[in-house]
C-alpha positions as CSV (number, residue, x, y, z in Angstrom):
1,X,0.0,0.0,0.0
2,X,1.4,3.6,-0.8
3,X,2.1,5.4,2.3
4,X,1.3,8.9,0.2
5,X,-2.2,7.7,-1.0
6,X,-4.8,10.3,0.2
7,X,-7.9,8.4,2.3
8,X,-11.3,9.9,1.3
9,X,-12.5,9.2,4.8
10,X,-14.2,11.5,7.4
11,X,-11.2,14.0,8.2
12,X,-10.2,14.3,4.4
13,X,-13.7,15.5,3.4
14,X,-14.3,18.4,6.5
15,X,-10.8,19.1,5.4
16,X,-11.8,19.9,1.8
17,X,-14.7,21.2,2.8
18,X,-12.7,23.8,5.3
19,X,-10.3,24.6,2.5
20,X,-13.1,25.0,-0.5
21,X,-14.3,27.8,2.2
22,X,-11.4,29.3,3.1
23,X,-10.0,30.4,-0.9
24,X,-12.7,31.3,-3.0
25,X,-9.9,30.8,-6.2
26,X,-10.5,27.0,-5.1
27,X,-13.8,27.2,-4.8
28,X,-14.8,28.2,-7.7
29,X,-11.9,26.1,-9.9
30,X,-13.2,23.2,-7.8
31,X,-16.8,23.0,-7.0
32,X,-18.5,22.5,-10.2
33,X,-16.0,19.3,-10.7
34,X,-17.6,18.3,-6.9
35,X,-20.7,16.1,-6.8
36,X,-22.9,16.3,-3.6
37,X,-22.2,12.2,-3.6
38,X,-17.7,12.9,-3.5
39,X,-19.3,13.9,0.2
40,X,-20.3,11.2,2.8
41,X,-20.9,13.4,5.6
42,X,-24.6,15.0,5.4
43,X,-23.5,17.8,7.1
44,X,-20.8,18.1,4.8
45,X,-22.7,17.6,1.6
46,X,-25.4,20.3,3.5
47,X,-22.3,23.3,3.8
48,X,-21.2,22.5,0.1
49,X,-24.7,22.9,-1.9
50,X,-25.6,26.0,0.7
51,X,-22.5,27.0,0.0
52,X,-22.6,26.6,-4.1
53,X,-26.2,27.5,-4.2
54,X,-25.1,31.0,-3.1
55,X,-21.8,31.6,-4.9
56,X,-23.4,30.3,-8.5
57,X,-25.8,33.6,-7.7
58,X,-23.6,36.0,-6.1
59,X,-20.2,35.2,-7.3
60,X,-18.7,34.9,-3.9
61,X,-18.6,33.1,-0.8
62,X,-21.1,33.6,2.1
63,X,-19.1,34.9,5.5
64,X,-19.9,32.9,8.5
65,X,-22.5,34.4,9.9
66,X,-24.5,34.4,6.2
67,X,-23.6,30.7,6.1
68,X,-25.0,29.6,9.0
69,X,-28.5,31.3,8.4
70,X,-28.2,29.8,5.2
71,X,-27.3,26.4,6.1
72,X,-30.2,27.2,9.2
73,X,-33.0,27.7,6.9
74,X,-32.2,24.6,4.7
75,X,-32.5,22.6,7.6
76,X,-35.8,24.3,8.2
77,X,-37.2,24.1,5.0
């Protein structure tokens, strides 16, 4: 087994998720090659289409505190 082979497990995908979030350069070179399915975690998969729902309309990435409402009324609705 190759020692350098990445594991698409649990701490790989919050990972990706915090660095899709943190560089919006990434973001938006990355997250129309991401499916909702690369992402086991619901919670993940729940931030990522918030999160590309929004910047596919405004052309940047929520702040926090827009995030969390965000994420907030999904959950809701």
């Amino acid at each position: 087994m190759n020692p350098y082979a990445l594991q698409y497990n649990r701490d790989f995908q919050i990972s990706l998720l915090a660095n899709l979030m943190a560089d919006q350069k990434f973001f938006s070179d990355s997250a129309n090659l991401l499916r909702l399915s690369d992402f086991d975690l619901p919670a993940c998969r729940l931030v990522f289409e918030v999160t590309r729902k929004f910047y596919n309309e405004y052309k940047f990435l929520p702040v926090p505190n827009v995030l969390e409402q965000l994420v907030a009324g999904a959950i809701q609705g």
